[in-house]
C-alpha positions in Angstrom: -50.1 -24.4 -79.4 -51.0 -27.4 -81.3 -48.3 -28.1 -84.2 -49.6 -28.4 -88.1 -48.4 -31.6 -89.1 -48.2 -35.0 -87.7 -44.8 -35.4 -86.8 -44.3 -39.0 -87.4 -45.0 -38.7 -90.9 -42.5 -36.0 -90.6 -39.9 -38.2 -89.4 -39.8 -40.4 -91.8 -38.0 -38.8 -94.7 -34.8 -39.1 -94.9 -33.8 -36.7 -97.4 -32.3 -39.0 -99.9 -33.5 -37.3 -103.1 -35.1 -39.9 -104.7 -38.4 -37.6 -104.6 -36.6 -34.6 -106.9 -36.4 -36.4 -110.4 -40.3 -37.3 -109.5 -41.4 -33.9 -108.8 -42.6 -31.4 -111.6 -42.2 -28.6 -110.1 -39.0 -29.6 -109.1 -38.5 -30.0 -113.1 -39.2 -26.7 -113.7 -37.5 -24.7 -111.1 -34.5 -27.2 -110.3 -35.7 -25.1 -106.9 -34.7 -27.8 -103.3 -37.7 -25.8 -101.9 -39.7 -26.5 -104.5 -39.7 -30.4 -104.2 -41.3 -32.9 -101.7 -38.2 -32.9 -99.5 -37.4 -29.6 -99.5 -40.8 -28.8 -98.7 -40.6 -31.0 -96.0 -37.7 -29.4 -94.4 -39.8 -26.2 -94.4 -42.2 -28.4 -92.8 -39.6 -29.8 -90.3 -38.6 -25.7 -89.5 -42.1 -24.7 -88.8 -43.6 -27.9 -86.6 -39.7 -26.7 -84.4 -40.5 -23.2 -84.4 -37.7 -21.8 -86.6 -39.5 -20.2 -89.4 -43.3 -18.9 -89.3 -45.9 -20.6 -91.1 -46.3 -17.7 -93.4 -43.3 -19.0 -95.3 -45.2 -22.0 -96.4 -48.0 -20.2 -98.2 -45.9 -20.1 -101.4 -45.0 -23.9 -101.9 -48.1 -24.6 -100.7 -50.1 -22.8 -103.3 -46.9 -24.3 -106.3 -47.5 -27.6 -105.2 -49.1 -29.8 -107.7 -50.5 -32.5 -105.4 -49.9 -34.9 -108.1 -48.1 -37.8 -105.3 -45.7 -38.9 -107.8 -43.0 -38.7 -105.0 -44.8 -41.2 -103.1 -44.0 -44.4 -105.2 -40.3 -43.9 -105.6 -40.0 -42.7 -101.9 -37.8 -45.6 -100.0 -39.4 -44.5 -96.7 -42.8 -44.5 -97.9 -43.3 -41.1 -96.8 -46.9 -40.0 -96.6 -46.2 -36.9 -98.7 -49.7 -36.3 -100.1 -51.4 -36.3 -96.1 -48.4 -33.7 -94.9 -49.7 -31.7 -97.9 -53.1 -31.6 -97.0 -51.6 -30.9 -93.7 -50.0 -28.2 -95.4 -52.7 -26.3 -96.4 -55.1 -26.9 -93.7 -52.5 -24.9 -91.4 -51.9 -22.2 -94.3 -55.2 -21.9 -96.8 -57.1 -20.2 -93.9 -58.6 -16.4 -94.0 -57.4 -14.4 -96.9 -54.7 -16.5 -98.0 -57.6 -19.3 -98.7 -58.1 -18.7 -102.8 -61.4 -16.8 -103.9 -61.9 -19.9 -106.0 -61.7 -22.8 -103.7 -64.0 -20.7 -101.6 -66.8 -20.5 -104.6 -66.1 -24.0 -105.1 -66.6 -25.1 -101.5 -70.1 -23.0 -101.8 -70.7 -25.1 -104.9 -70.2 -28.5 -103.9 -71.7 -27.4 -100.1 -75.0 -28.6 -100.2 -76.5 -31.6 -101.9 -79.1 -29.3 -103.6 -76.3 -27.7 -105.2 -74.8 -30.6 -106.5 -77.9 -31.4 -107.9 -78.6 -28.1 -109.9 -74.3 -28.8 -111.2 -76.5 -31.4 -113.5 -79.5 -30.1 -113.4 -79.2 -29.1 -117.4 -76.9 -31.9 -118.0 -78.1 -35.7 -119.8 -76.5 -37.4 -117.2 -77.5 -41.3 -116.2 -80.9 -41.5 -115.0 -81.8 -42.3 -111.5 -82.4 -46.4 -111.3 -82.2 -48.8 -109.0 -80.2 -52.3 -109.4 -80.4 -55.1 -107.5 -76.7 -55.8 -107.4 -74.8 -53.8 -104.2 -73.0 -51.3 -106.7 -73.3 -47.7 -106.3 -72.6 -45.4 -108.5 -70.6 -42.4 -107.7 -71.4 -38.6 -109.2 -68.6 -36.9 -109.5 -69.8 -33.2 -108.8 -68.8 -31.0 -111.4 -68.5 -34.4 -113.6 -72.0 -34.9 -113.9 -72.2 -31.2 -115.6 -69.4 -31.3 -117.4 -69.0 -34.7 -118.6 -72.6 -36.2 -118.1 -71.4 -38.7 -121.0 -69.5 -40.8 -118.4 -71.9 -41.6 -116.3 -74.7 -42.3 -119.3 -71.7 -44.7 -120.8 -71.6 -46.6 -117.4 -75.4 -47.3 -116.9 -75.2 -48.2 -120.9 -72.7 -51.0 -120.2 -73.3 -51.8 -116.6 -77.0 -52.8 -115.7 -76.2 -53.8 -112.3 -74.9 -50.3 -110.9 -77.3 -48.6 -109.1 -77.7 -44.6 -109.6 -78.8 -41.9 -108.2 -78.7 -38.3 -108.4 -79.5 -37.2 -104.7 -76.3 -37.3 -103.7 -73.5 -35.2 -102.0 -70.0 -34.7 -102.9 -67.4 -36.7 -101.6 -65.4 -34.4 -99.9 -62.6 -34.6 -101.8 -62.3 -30.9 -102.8 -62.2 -29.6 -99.5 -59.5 -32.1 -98.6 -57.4 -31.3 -101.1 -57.6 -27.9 -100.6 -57.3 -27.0 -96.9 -60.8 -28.2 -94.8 -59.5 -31.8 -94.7 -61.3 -33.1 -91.7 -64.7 -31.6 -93.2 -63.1 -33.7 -96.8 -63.6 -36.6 -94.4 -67.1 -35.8 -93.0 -67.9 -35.7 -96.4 -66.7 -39.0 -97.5 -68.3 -41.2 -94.8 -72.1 -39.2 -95.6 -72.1 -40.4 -99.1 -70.2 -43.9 -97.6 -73.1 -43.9 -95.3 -76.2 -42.9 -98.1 -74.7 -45.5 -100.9 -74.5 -49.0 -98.8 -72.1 -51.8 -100.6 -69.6 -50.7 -103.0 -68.9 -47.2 -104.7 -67.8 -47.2 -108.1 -66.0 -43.9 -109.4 -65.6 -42.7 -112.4 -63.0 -39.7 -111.4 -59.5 -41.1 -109.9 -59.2 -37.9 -107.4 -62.4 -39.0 -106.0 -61.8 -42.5 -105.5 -58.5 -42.2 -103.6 -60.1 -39.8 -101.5 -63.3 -42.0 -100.9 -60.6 -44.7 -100.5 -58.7 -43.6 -98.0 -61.8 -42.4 -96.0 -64.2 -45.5 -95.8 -61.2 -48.3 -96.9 -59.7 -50.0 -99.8 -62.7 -52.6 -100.0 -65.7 -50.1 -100.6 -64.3 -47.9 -103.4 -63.5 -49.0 -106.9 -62.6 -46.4 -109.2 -64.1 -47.8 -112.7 -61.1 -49.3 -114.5 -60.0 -51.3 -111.7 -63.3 -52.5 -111.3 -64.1 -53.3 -114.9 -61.0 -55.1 -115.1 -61.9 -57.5 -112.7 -65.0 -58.6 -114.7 -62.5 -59.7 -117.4 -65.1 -59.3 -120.1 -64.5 -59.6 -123.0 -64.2 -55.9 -125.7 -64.6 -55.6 -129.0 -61.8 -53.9 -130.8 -63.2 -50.7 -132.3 -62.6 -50.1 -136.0 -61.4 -47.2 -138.0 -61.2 -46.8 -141.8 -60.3 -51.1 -141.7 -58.2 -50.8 -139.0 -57.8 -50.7 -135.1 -58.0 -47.0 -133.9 -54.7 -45.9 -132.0 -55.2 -45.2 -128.1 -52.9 -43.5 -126.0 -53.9 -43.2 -122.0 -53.2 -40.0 -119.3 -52.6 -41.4 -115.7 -55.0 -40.0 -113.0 -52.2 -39.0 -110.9 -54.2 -39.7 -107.7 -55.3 -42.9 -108.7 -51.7 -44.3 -109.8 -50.2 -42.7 -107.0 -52.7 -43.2 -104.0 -54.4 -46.2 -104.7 -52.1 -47.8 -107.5 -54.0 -48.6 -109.8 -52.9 -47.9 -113.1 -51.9 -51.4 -115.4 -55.9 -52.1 -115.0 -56.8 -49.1 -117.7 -54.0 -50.2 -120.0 -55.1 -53.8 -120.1 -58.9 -52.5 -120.9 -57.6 -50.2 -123.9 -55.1 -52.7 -125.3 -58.4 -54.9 -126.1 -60.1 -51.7 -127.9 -57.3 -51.3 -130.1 -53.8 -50.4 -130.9 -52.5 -49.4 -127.6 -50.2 -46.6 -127.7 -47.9 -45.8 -124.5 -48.1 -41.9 -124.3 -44.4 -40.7 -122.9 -44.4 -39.7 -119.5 -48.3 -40.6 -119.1 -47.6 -40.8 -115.5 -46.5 -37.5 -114.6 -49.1 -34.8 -114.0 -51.0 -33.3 -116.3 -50.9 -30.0 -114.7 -54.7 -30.3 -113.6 -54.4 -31.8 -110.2 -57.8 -30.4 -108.9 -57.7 -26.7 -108.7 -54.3 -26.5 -109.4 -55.4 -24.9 -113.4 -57.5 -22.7 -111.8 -55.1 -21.6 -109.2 -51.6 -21.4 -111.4 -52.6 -21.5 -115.0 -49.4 -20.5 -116.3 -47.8 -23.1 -114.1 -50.0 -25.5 -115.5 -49.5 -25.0 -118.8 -45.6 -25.5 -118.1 -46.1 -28.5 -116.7 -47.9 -30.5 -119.7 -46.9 -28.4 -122.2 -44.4 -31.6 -123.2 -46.9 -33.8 -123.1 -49.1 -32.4 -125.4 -46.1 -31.6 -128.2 -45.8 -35.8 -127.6 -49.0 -36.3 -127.9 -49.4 -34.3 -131.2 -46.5 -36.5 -132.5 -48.3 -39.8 -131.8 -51.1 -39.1 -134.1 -54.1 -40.9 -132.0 -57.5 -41.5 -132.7 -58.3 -41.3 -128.8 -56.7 -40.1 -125.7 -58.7 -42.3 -122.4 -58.6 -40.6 -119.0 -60.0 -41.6 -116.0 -60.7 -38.0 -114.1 -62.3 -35.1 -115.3 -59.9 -32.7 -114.1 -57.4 -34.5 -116.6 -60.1 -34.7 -119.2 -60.7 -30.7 -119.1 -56.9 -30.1 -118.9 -56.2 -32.4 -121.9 -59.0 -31.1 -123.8 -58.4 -27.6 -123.3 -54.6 -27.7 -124.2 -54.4 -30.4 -127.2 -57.6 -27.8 -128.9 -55.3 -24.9 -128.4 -52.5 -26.6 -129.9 -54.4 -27.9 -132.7 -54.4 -31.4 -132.0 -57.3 -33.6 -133.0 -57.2 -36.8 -130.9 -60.1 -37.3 -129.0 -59.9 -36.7 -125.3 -62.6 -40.1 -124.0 -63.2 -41.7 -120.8 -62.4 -45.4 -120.3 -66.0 -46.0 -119.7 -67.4 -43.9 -122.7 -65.0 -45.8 -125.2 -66.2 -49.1 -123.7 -69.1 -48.0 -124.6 -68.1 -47.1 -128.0 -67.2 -50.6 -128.7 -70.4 -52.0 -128.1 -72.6 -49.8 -130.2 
């Protein structure tokens, strides 16, 4: 019988804790099961035989995905892979969620994808000469078709097109992982050169598919240009922005001063507390546990509420959705924005 998880990525924790502070479920439980190592011992008892895989199908469903474990790990444990791992081996036949199923039907075909922003005034189709591609993130482009209209707006050289698939992503995350990766390398193989993202979740996972030097999730990229932003103004004065880590991004692919450099040139930069723990999004996770969720940033929209911004930047639309869902129920006004659409702001 062939054993669910790769055991040299097993192997190398070493159950010194370091993970449990990171880990917001771990917050709210104060659970060991419930954290990165604990879940890893049930891991451990599982790939041995001592406990049947059934047991996992709990932690595997309360598990944010959010990776924070993996910067402060000492071992450089590739938490984020044995949870993928996780629910490939557990998120099978009825214990695989109705929604990620309607979801996997949604993002299946690229004629799908293509009717998500059918209705949407997302960036029209265009051509550029440069070796930039832009990347649709799938429910994105319906839900937020401002993002990829403020990208075309302030980069001419990005090249975008609509017929496109999704990047797999969603079905690595949530149990079809190697199909995640067929995914990734179709799009890889349709969009030549580099792929810009505009969604953190799907630039790690585009990342770690087709390598570090063909994916760019926007901020980083934009960065790099070092051009130079006009500070936008606000009754005479510079508006306050705070910023939400895409916990995928900062976590995965590291980026995460790049953003803050870009928004400190807009205007009053504003450290949000905590902006780098999860935001209780983290893909389907809101779908899946919404009273979970809610838990997990109901602190960080109390904080945000006291810091009294004009704007709130994220770089993923699950975080976008999550943030503007919860700061309009709790009465806050600050604006939830993408990096790219306040960039765009600025220019106007």
């Amino acid at each position: 019988m062939t054993k669910p998880f790769t055991q040299n990525k097993l192997d190398r924790c070493i159950s010194c804790g370091y993970c449990l502070p990171a880990c917001p479920t771990y917050k709210l439980t104060g659970n060991e099961e419930s954290s990165p190592r604990g879940r890893i011992t049930l891991m451990r008892a599982v790939q041995d035989g001592k406990l049947p895989l059934v047991d996992l199908v709990r932690e595997s469903n309360f598990c944010l995905g959010c990776r924070a474990c993996e910067p402060v790990c000492p071992a450089g444990v590739e938490y984020g892979v044995l949870l993928e791992e996780m629910r490939v081996a557990t998120w099978t036949g009825k214990n695989r969620p109705l929604i990620v199923r309607g979801l996997f039907i949604a993002v299946g075909t690229k004629f799908i994808v293509r009717l998500l922003g059918l209705f949407s005034p997302l960036a029209k189709n265009r051509k550029s000469e440069g070796e930039v591609h832009l990347a649709l993130g799938c429910f994105e482009r319906a839900l937020f078709p401002s993002v990829s209209k403020a990208v075309a707006a302030i980069e001419p050289n990005c090249s975008i097109s609509a017929d496109q698939g999704c990047c797999g992503a969603l079905h690595a995350h949530n149990g079809e992982l190697e199909k995640g990766k067929e995914m990734a390398v179709a799009l890889g193989e349709s969009m030549p050169g580099t792929i810009l993202s505009t969604a953190g979740g799907c630039a790690a996972h585009l990342s770690s598919a087709l390598g570090r030097d063909r994916v760019k999730e926007f901020s980083e990229w934009w960065a790099a240009k070092e051009a130079v932003l006009n500070p936008i103004i606000k009754s005479g004065k510079p508006v306050r922005i705070g910023f939400q880590d895409s916990c995928h991004l900062r976590n995965g692919m590291g980026v995460f001063k790049e953003p803050r450099a870009i928004l400190a040139s807009l205007g009053e930069y504003v450290e949000v507390p905590d902006a780098s723990g999860c935001c209780g999004a983290a893909g389907t996770y809101a779908l899946l546990q919404k009273k979970n969720s809610r838990k997990v940033i109901s602190q960080k929209v109390s904080d945000i509420a006291d810091l009294k911004l004009d704007y709130l930047a994220t770089v993923n639309p699950g975080c976008t959705r999550q943030l503007k869902t919860e700061l309009k129920r709790a009465g806050v006004i600050t604006k939830v924005i993408h990096v790219a659409e306040l960039i765009a702001l600025s220019q106007k």
